[in-house]
C-alpha positions as CSV (number, residue, x, y, z in Angstrom):
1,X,0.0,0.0,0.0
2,X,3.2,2.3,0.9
3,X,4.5,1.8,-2.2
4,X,1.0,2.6,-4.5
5,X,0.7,5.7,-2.1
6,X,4.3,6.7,-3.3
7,X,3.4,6.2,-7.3
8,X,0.2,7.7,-6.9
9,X,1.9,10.9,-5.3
10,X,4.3,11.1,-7.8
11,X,3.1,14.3,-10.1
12,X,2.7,14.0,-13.6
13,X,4.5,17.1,-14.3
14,X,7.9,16.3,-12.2
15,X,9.6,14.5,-15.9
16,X,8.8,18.0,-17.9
17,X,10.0,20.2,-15.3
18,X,12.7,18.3,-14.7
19,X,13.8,18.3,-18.3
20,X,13.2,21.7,-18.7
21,X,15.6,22.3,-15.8
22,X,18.3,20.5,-17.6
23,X,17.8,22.3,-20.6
24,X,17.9,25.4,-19.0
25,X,21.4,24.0,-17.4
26,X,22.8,23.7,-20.9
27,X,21.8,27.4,-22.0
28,X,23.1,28.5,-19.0
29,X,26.4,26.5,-20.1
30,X,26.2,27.9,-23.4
31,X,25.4,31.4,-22.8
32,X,26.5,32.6,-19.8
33,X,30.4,33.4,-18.8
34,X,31.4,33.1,-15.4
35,X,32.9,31.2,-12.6
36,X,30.4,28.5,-13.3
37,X,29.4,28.0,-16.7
38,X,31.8,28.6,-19.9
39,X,29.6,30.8,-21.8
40,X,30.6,28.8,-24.9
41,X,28.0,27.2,-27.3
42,X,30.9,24.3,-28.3
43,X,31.3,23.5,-24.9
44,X,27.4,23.4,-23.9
45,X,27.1,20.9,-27.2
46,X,30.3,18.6,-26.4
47,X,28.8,18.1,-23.1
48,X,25.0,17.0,-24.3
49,X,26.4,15.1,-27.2
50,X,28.3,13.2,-24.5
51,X,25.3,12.7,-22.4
52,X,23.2,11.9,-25.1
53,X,25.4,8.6,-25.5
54,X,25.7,7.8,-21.6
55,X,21.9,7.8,-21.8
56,X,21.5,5.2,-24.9
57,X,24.3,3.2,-22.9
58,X,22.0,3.6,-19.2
59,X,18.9,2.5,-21.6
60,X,20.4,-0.6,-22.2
61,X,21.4,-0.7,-18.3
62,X,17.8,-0.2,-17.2
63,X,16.3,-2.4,-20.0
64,X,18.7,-5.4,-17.9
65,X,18.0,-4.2,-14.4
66,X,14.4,-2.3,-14.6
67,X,12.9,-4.9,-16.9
68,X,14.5,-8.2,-15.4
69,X,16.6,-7.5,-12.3
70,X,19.7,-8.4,-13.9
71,X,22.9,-6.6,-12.1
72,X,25.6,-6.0,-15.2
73,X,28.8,-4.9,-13.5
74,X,30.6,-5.3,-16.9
75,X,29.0,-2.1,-18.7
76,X,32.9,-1.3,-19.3
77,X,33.4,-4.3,-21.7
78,X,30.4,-4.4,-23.9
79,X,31.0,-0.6,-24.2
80,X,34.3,-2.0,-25.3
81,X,33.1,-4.3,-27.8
82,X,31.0,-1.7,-29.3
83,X,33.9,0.3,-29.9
84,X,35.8,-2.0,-32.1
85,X,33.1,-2.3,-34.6
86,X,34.0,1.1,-36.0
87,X,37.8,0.3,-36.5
88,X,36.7,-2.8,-38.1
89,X,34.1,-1.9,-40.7
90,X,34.1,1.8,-41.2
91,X,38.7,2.2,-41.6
92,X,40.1,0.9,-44.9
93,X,42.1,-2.6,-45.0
94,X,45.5,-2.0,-44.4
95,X,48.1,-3.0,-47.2
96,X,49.7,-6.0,-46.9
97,X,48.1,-7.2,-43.7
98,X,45.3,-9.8,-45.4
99,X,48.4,-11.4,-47.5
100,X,50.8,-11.7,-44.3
101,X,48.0,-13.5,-42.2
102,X,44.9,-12.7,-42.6
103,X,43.4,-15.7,-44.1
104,X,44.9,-17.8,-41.3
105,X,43.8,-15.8,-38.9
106,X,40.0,-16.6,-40.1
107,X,40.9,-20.0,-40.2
108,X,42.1,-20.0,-36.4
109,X,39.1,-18.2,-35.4
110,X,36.8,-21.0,-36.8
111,X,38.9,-23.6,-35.4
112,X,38.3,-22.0,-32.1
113,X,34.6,-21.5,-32.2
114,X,34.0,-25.1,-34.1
115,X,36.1,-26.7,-31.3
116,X,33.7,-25.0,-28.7
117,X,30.8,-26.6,-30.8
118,X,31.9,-30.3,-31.0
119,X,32.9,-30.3,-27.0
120,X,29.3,-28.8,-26.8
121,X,27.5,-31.3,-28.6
122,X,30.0,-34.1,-27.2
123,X,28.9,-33.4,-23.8
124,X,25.2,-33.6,-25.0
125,X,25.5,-36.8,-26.8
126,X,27.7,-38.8,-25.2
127,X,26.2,-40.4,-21.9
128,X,29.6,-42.3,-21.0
129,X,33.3,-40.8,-20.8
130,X,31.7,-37.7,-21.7
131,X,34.6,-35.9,-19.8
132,X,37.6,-37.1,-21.1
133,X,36.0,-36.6,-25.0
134,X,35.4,-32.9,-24.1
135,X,38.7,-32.9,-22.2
136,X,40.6,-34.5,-25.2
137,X,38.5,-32.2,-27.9
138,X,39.5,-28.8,-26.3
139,X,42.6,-29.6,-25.8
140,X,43.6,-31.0,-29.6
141,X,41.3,-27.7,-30.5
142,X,43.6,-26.0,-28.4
143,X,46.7,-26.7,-29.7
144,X,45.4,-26.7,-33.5
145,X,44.1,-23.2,-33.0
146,X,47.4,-21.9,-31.1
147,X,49.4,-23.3,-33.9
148,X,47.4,-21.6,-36.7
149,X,46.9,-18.0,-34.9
150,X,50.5,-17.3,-33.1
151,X,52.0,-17.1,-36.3
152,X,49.2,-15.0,-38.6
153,X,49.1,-12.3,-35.4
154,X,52.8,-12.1,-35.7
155,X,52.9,-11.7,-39.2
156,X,49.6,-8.7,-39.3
157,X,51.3,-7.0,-36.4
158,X,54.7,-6.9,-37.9
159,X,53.5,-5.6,-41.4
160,X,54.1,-1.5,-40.7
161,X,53.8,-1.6,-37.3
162,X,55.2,2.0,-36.6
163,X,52.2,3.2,-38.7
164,X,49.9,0.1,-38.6
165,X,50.8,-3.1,-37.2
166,X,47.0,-4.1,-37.6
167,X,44.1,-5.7,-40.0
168,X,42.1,-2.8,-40.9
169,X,38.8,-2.5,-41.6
170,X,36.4,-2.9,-44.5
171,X,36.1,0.6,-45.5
172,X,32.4,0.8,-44.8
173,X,29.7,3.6,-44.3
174,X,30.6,4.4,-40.2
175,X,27.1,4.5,-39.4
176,X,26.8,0.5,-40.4
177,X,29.4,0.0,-37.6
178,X,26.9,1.4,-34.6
179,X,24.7,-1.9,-35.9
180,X,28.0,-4.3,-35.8
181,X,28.8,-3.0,-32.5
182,X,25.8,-3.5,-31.2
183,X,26.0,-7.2,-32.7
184,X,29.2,-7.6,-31.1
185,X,27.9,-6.7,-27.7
186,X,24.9,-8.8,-28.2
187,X,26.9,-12.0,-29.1
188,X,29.5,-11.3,-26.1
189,X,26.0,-11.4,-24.0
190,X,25.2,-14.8,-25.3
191,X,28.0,-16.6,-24.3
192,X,28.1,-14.7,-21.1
193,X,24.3,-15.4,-20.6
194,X,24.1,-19.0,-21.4
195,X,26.8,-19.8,-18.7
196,X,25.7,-17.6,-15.9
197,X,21.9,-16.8,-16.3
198,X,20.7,-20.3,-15.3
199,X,22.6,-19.9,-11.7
200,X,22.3,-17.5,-8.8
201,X,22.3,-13.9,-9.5
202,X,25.2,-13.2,-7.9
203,X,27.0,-15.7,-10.6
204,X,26.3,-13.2,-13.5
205,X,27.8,-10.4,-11.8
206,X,30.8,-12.1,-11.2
207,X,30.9,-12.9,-14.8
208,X,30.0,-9.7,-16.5
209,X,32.6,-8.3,-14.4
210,X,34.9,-11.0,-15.6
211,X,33.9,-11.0,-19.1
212,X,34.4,-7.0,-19.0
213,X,37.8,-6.7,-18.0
214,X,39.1,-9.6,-20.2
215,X,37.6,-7.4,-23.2
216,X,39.2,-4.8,-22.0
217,X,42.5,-6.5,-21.7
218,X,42.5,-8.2,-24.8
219,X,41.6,-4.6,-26.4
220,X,44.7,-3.5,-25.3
221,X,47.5,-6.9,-26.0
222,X,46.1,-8.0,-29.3
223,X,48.1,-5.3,-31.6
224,X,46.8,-7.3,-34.2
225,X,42.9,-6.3,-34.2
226,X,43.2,-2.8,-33.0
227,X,46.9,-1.8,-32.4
228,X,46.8,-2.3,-28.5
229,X,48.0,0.7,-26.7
230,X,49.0,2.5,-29.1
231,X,45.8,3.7,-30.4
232,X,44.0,3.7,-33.7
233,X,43.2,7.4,-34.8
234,X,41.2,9.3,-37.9
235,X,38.4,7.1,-37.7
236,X,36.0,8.0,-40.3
237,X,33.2,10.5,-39.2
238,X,29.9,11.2,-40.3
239,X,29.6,14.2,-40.3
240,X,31.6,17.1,-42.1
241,X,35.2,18.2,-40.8
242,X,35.5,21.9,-39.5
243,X,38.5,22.6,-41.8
244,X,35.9,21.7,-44.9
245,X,33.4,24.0,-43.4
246,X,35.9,26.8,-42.4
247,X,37.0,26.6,-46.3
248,X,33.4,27.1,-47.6
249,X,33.0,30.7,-48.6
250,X,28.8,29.4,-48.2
251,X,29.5,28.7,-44.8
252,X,31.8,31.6,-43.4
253,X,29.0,33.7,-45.3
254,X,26.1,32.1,-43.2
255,X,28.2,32.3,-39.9
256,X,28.9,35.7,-40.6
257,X,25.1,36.3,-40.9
258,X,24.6,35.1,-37.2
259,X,27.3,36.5,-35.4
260,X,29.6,34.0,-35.0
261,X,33.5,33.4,-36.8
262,X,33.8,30.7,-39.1
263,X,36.5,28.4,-36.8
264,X,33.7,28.4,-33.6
265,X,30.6,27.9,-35.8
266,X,32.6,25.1,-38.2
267,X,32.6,23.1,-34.5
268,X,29.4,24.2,-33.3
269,X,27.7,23.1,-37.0
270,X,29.5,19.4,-36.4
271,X,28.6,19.4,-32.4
272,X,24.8,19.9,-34.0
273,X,25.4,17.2,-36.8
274,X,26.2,14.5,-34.0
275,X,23.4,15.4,-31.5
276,X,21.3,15.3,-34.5
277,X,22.0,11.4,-35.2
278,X,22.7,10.9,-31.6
279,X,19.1,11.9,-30.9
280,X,17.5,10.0,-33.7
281,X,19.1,6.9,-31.8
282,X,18.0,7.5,-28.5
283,X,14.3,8.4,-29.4
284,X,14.0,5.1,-31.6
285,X,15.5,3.4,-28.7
286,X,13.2,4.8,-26.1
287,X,10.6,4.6,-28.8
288,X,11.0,0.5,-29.0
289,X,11.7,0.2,-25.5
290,X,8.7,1.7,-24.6
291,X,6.5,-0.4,-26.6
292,X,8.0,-3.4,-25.6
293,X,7.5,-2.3,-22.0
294,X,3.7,-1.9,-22.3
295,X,3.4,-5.0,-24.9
296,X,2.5,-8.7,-23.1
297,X,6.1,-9.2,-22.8
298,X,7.0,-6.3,-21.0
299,X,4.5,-7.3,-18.2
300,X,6.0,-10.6,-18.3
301,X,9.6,-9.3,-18.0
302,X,8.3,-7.0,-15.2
303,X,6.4,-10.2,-13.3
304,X,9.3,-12.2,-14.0
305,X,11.3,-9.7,-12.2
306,X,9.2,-9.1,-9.1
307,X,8.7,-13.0,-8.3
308,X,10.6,-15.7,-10.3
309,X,9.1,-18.4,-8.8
310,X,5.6,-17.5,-9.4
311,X,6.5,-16.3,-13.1
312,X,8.0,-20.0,-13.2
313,X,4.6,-21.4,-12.0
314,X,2.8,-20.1,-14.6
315,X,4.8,-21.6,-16.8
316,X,6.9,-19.0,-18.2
317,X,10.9,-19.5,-19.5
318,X,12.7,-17.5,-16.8
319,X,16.4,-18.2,-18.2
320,X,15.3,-18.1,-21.3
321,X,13.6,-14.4,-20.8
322,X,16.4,-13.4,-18.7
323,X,19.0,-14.1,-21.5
324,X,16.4,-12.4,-24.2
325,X,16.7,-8.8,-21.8
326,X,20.4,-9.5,-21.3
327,X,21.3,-9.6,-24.9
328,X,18.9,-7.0,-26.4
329,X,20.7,-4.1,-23.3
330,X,23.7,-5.2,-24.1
331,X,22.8,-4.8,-28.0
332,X,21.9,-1.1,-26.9
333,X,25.2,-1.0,-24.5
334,X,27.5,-1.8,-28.3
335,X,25.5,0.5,-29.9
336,X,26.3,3.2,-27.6
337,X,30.2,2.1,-27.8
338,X,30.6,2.4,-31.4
339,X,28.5,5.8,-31.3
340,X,31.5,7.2,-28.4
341,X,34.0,5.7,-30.6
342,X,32.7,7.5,-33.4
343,X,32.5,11.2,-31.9
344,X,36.3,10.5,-30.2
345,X,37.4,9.5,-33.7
346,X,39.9,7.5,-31.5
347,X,40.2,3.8,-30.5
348,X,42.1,3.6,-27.1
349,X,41.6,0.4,-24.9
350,X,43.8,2.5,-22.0
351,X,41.1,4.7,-21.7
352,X,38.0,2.8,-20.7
353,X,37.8,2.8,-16.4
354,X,35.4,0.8,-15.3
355,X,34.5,3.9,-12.6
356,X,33.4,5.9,-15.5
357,X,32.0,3.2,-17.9
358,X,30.1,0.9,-14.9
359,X,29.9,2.6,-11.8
360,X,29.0,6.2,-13.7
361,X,26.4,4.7,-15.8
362,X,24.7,2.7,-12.7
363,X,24.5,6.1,-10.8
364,X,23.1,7.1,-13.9
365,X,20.2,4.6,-13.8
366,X,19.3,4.5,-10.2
367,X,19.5,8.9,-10.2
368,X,17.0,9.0,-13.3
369,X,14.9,6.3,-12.3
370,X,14.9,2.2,-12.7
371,X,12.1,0.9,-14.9
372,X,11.6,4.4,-16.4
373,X,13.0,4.7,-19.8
374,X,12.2,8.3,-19.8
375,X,14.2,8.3,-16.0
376,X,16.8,6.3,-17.6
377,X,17.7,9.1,-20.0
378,X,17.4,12.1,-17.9
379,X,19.8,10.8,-15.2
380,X,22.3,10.1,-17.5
381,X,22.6,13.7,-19.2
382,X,22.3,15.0,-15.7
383,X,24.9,12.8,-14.1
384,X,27.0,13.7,-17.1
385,X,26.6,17.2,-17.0
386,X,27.3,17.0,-13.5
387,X,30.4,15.1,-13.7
388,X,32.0,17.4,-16.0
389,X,31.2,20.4,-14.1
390,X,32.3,19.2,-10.7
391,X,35.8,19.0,-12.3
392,X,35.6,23.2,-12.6
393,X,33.3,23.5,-9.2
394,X,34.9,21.3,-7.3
395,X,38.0,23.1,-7.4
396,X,36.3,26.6,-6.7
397,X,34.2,25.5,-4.0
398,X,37.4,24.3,-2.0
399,X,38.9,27.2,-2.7
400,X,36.5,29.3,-1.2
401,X,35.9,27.0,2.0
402,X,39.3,27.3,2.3
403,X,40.3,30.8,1.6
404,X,39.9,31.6,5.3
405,X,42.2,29.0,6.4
406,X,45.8,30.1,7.4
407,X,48.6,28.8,4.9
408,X,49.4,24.8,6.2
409,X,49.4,21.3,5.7
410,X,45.4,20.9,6.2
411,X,45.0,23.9,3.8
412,X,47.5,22.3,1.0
413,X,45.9,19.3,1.4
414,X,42.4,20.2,0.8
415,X,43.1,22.1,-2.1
416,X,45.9,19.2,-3.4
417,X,42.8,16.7,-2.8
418,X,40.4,18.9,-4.9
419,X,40.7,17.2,-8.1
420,X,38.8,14.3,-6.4
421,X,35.5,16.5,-5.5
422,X,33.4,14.8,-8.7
423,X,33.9,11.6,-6.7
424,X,32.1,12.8,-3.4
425,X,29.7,14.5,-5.5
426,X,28.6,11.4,-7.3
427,X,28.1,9.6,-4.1
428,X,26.9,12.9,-2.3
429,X,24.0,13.0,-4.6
430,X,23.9,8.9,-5.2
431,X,23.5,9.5,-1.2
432,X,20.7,12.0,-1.1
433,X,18.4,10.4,-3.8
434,X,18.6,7.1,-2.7
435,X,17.3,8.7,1.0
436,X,15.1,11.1,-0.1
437,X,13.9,9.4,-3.5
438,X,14.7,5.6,-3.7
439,X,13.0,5.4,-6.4
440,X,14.6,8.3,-8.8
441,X,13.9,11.5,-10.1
442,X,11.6,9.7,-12.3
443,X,10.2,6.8,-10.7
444,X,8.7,4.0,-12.4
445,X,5.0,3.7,-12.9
């Protein structure tokens, strides 16, 4: 009864406001100069364009733990995944790398995934010494794949490696890579799913985590598929290049018009061009998530998800719904890497944390709302815009606490320590919604 009291008091006019309020935020950002805003229409876009992608990646974070009650702690390597679809289908084949190994390379990888598939069905078939067949299949498969890719990765990553060192990619339209990425994710989830889904909860935690940071480590050893540490740069974009714009006597002419040089409009133009696509994404995102959510299914998922065990008793396929939800988020999670990858125009495995590509997008999720696509999405621009400007306040605000302290350690310190204030003011406000609205900003219905 507590809990209907709570929805019903929830006004239908909090989501609007809210969102207004966090328009207003970025106007603020872009129009006004002062200690706390930039004033600068390129910074204002950078930021939403940023936020618009955390809240496609926290859609595919709610879809698991709104819809199912499925805890993801490996947001970090599906992102991941996601990421490498772009260097893989929208750069050009490197020369040379295809003749020195590439074809072996393939022929490794099917050895690999064909031995998983005869242990598979060896286990299923056999009804005695089913053991030492799968023992004796994986490790022949072992050895024959070992023996096939050692010397093809070798071969790609010594062709050109000051430059290259890599395979390339298939010089497709960029925009096809957001799909592959998402495919990637969503086969990655699979595998994960199959193992983990059928045990305890707390099993598929430990796995995604797992399954994340051995992406994320194999991201950055295997020079071979994307150049490791050392980065793949000028992935294609697109959208146009300010330099084009800057050079179009059209363009400087129409910037002129409203008041703005050509060099800050060229970025502003482009900043517009990605929150363009970025917003057609998440609306036909939100768009099939919501219908799904108010379909038969999404009652099922949300039944399944308040009582298992009487969603079993009616006869419904609880592992085999929960792996449906898990692959379609993390679907939505690839997407959302190969969209980051594609406004960075970089590839670089160093950079994904795990605090800013899990933890950041579950604070994201349980700020705007669990269960509430609409939630989902406001948290994460809000979180983000938040995060970035606590980098700039933080600072300021210790500054001023400490201003009347006298020159010391304690005053060093707090001012050497400032760097850190996002941190606390993640789990500040993590703190202060979870007290004084458990159920987020947006609470679902």
């Amino acid at each position: 009864m507590s809990s209907n009291r709570q929805a019903a008091a929830v006004s239908p006019w909090r989501a609007p406001i809210l969102f207004a309020i966090l328009a207003l935020l970025f106007v603020m950002e872009g129009t006004m100069r002062n200690a706390m805003f930039s004033g600068s229409w390129n910074t204002a876009l950078g930021i939403l364009n940023m936020g618009l992608i955390s809240a496609i990646t926290a859609m595919g974070v709610n879809m698991q733990w709104g819809y199912a009650g499925l805890f993801n702690v490996g947001v970090v390597g599906f992102l991941a995944l996601g990421g490498l679809a772009p260097v893989l289908i929208a750069l050009p084949p490197v020369e040379g790398a295809w003749s020195a190994g590439g074809s072996r390379l393939l022929i490794a990888l099917a050895v690999g995934l064909g031995t998983l598939a005869l242990a598979a069905q060896a286990w299923k078939r056999l009804s005695s010494g089913r053991g030492l067949a799968v023992t004796a299949i994986l490790l022949a498969g072992f050895v024959l794949y070992r023996w096939l890719f050692d010397p093809a990765a070798t071969a790609i990553e010594a062709n050109n490696p000051a430059r290259y060192g890599n395979l390339g990619g298939l010089g497709l339209p960029v925009l096809l890579s957001w799909a592959v990425g998402g495919l990637f994710a969503a086969a990655a989830a699979w595998a994960v799913g199959k193992v983990a889904l059928g045990l305890r909860s707390d099993y598929l935690a430990i796995a995604t985590l797992g399954i994340g940071e051995i992406i994320v480590a194999m991201l950055r050893n295997e020079d071979w598929l994307a150049r490791g540490v050392k980065n793949v740069s000028s992935i294609p974009r697109p959208v146009p290049y300010e330099i084009d714009l800057q050079q179009n006597p059209d363009f400087v002419d129409f910037a002129g018009r409203w008041g703005f040089a050509a060099a800050e409009a060229s970025g502003i133009w482009v900043k517009l061009c990605y929150m363009s696509l970025f917003l057609v994404v998440l609306l036909l995102v939100i768009l099939l998530a919501e219908l799904a959510l108010k379909s038969p299914w999404g009652r099922m998922m949300r039944a399944i998800r308040d009582n298992e065990t009487a969603a079993e008793a009616m006869g419904k396929d609880v592992t085999a719904r929960h792996l449906q939800i898990f692959v379609i988020g993390s679907a939505v999670i690839g997407i959302a890497g190969a969209m980051m990858i594609t406004l960075d125009g970089l590839m670089a495995p160093t950079g994904y944390n795990p605090l800013r590509y899990t933890f950041l997008i579950w604070v994201m999720v349980i700020v705007g709302g669990s269960g509430n696509n609409w939630g989902a999405a406001l948290g994460a621009v809000l979180i983000w815009f938040l995060w970035i400007k606590a980098e700039v306040w933080g600072p300021a605000l210790i500054g001023a606490l400490t201003a009347p302290l006298p020159d010391g350690a304690l005053k060093a310190h707090l001012l050497d320590s400032a760097a850190h204030m996002r941190f606390i003011a993640m789990g500040l406000l993590l703190l202060l919604v979870l007290r004084f609205a458990p159920r987020g900003l947006v609470p679902e219905k």
